[in-house]
N, C-alpha and C positions, 0 to 999 in steps of 0.2 A: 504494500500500500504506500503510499506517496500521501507523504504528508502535507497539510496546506493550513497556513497561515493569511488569517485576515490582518489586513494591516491599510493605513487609509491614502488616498492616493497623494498625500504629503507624507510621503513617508520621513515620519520622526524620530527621536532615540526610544521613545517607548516601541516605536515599531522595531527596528533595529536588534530591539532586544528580545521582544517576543522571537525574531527570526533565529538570532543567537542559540535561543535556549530550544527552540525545536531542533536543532542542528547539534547541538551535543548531545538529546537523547537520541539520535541513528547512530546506533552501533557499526552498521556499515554504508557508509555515505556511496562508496563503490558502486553496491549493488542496486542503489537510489538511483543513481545515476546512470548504469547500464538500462536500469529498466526504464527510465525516462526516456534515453534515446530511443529502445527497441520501440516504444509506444508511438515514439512523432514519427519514425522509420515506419512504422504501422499506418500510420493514420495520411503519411504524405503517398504511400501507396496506392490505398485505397480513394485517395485523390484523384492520383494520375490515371488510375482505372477510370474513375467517373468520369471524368473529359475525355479519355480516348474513346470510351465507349458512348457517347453525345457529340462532339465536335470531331467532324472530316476534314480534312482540305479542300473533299468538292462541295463541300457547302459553305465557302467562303467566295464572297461575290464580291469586284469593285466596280463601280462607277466612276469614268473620270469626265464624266458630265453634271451637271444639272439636271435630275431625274423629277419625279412624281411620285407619290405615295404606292400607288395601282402599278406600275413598273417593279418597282423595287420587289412586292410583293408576288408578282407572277416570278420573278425571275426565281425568288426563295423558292414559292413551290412547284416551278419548273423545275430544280437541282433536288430539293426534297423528293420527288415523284421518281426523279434518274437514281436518286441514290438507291431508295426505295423498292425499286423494282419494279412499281405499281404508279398505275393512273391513277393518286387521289389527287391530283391540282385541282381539278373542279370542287370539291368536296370539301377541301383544305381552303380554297380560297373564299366557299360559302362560310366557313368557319369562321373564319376571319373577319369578314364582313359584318358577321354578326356581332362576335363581340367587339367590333370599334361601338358598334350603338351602344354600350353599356358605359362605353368610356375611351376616349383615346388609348391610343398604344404610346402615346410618347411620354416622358417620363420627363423632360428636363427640353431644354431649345438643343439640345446636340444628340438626342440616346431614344429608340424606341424599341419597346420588347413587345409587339406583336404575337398574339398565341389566340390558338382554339379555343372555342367555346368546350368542345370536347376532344378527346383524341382522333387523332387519325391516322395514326404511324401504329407502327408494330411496334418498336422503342423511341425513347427517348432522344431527341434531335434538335440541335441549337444549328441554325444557318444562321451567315451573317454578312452584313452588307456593311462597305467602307465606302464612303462617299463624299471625300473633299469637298467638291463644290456644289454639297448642298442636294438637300432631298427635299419637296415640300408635301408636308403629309398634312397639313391643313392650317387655317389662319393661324392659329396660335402658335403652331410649328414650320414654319417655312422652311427653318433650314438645317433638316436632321442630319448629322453625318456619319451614325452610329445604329445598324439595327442591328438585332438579336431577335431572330423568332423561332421562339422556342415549342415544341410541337412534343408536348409532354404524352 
């Protein structure tokens, strides 16, 4: 077990000290510490699993124009469809459609995460679009230059 100590984000000598004194009762700090790396060695693993198995190269898209909302879009579930193996563009981009009415996909004037109302992938699937100069996905967003649509 991995011992933890609260202490407050100024950390002071009363903290210091609490820390002190949890550190002199491990008898072996070694083994503290082996097994701390084994755990982040654990957990950056299963990391890199998550993204390899969600993010492709072929579903990484750039624009080096001035695009539209509707562009940007077909083009993800055109690459979503090829990676897929399967016709869902139609399907995925009703999807889509739908849930803009509940609410924009943009998140910020530079970032939009675009996703289904429901699934429609077999797995798990982030495509993504780099767009220098500019995406406009609606008044409020003119000019996104960041999507992520992610197809849970």
């Amino acid at each position: 077990m991995i011992p933890v100590v609260h202490v407050s984000v100024f950390l002071g000598q009363n903290d210091i000290r609490k820390i002190n004194e949890e550190l002199s009762r491990i008898q072996d700090l070694g083994k503290v510490r082996q097994k701390l790396i084994l755990e982040t060695n654990k957990t950056k693993k299963e990391s890199l699993s998550l993204i390899q198995k969600c993010f492709h190269e072929s579903l990484f898209v750039k624009f080096d124009k001035k695009v539209e909302k509707n562009e940007v879009l077909h083009a993800l579930a055109d690459q979503i469809s090829i990676y897929e193996n399967t016709n869902i563009k139609k399907e995925l981009l009703e999807q889509l459609e739908s849930r803009e009415k509940y609410g924009s996909g943009a998140f910020s004037e530079d970032f939009a995460v675009p996703h289904p109302l429901q699934a429609v992938t077999d797995k798990a699937l982030v495509a993504i679009v780099v767009a220098p100069e500019g995406i406009y996905w609606d008044e409020d967003h003119p000019n996104i230059r960041l999507v992520l649509l992610s197809s849970p």
